[in-house]
Structure formats: structure tokens, C-alpha cells
N, CA, C and O of each residue as an XYZ file, in Angstrom:
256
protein
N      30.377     39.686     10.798
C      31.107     38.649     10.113
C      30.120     37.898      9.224
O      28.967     37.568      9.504
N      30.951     37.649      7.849
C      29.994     37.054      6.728
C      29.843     35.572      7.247
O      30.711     35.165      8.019
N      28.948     34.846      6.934
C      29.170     33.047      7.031
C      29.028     32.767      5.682
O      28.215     33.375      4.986
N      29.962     31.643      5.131
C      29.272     31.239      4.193
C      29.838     29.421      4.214
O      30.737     28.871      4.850
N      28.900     28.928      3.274
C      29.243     27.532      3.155
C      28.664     26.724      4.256
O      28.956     25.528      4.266
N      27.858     27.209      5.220
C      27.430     26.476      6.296
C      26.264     24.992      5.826
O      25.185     25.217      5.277
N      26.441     24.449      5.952
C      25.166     23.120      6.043
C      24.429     23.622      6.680
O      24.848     23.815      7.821
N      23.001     24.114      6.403
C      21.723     24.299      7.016
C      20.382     23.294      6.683
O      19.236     23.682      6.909
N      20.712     21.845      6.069
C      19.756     21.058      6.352
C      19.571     20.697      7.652
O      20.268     21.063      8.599
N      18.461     19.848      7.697
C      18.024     19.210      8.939
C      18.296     18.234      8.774
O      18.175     17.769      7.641
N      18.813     17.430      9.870
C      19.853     16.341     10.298
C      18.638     15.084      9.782
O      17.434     15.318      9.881
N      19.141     13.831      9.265
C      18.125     13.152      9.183
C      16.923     12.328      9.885
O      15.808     11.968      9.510
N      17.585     12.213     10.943
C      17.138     12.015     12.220
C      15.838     12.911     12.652
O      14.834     12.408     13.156
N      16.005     14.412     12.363
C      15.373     15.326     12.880
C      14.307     14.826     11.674
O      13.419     14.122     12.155
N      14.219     14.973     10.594
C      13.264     14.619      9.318
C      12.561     13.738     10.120
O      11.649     14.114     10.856
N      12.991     12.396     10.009
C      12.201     11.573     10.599
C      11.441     11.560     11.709
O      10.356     10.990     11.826
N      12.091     12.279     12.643
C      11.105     12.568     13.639
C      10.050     13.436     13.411
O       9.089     13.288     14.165
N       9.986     14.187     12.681
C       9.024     15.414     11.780
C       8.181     14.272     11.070
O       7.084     14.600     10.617
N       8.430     13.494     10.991
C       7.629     13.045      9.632
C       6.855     11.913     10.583
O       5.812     11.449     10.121
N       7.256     11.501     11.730
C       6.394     10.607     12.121
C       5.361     11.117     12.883
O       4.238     10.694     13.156
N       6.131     12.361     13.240
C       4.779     13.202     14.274
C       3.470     13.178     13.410
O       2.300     12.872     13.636
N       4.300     13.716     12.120
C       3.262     14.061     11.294
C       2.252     13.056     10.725
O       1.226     13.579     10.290
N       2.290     12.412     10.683
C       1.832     11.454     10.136
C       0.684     10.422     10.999
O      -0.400      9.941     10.667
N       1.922     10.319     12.895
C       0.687     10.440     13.880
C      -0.060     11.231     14.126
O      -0.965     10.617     14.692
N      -0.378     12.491     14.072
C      -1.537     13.322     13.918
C      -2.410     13.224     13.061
O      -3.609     13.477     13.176
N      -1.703     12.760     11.948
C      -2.837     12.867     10.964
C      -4.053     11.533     10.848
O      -5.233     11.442     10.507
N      -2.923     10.564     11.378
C      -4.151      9.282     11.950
C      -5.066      9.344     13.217
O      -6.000      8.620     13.562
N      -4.398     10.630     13.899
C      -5.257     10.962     15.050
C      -6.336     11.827     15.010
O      -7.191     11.944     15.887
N      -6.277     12.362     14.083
C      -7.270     12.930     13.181
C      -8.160     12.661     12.557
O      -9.261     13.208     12.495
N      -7.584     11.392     11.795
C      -9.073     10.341     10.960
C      -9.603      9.902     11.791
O     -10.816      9.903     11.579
N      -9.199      9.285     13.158
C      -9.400      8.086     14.216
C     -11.025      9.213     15.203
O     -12.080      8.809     15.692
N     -10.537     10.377     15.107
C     -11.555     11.923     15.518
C     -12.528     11.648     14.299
O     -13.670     11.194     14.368
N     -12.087     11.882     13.591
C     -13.339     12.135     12.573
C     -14.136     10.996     12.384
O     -15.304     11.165     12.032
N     -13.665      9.776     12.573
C     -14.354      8.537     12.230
C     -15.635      8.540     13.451
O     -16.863      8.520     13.535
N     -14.561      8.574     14.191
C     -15.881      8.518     15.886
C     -16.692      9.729     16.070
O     -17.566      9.843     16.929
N     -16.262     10.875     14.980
C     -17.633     11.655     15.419
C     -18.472     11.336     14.900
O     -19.610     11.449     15.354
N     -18.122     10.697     13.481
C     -19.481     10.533     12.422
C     -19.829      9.141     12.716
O     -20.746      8.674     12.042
N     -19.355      8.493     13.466
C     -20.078      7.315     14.157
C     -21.022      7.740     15.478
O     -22.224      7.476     15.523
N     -20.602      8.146     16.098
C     -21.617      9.451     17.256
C     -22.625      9.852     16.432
O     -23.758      9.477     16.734
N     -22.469     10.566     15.405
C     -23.555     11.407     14.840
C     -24.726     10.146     14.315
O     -25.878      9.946     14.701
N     -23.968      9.492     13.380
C     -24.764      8.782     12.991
C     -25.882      7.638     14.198
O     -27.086      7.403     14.303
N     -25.123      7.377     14.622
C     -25.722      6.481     16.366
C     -27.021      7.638     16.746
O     -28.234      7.441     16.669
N     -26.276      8.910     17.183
C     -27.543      9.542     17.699
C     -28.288      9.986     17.141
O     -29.202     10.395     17.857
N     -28.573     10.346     14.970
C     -29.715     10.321     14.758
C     -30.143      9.438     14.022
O     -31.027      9.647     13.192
N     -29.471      8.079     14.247
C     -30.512      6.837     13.885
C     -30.843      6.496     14.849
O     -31.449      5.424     14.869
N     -30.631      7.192     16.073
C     -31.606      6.447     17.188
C     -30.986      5.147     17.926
O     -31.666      4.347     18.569
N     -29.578      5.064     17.731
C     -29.067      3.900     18.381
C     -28.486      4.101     19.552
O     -27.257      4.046     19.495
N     -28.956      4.322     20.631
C     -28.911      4.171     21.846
C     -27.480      3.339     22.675
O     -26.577      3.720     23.420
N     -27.960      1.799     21.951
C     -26.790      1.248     22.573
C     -25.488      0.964     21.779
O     -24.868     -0.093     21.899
N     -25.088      2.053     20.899
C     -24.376      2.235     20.065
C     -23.465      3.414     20.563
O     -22.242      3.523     20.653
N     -24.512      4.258     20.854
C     -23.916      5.536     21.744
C     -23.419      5.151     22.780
O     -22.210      5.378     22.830
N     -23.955      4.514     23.891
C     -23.787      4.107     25.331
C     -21.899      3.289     25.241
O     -21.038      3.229     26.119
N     -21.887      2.780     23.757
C     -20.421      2.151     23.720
C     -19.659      3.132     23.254
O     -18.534      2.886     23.690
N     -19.617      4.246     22.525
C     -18.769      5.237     21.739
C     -18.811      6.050     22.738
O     -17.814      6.744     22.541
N     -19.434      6.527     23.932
C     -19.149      7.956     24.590
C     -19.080      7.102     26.511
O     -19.766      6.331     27.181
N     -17.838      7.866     26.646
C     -17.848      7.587     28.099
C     -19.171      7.511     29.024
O     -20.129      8.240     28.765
N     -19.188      6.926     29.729
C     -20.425      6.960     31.250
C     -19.943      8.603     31.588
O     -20.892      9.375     31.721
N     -19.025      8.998     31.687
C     -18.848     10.221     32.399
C     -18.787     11.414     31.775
O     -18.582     12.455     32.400
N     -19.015     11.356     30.095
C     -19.492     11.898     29.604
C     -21.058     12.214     29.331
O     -21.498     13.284     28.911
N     -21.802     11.064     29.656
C     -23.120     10.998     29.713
C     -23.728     11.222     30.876
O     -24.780     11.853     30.770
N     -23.413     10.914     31.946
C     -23.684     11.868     33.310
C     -23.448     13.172     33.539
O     -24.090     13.840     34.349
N     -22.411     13.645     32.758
C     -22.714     15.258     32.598
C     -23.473     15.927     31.911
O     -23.654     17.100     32.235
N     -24.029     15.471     30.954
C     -25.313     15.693     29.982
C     -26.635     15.391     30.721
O     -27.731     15.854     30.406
N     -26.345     14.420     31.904
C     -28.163     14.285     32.220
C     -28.508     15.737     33.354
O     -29.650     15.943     33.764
């Protein structure tokens, strides 16, 4: 059987929910990238207690 004439957009509702995911990832993403290059930068300028605030205790006890 042929179909025709069907509505195959996405409901608007559904958009919006697409679009906010999207959009939270993508700030969850900068929010990653910001703190690595704050990490990076901390550990090769040598800032110690810069690091000690950006990376968990329990991340740093698995490293010693």
C-alpha cells in the first residue's frame, strides 16, 4: 500500500528538546576544554596549588 500526504516533521516539542540537548553538550564541552587547558597550563607553569584545586584528591592519589 502507497502512503501519501503523511506529515513527517518532527513535532515541535521534539525540536526543542533536540536543540537543548544540543546545545547542553556543547557547553559541556567548552566547560572540558576550558579545565583542561587550565590543568595544562597549572602543570607547566608549575602551579601546584592551582592544580591541587582543579583535580580531585582522588585523582591525585592515584597518580602517586
Amino acid at each position: 500500500m502507497d502512503q501519501s500526504g503523511s506529515d513527517t516533521a518532527l513535532h515541535q516539542e521534539t525540536v526543542e528538546a533536540q536543540l537543548r540537548r544540543r546545545v547542553r553538550g556543547e557547553q559541556m564541552k567548552q566547560r572540558l576544554l576550558d579545565a583542561r587547558e587550565a590543568v595544562w597550563r597549572a602543570y607547566f607553569g608549575g602551579d601546584r596549588a592551582t592544580l591541587e584545586k582543579l583535580i580531585p584528591d582522588e585523582t591525585m592519589h592515584r597518580c602517586r
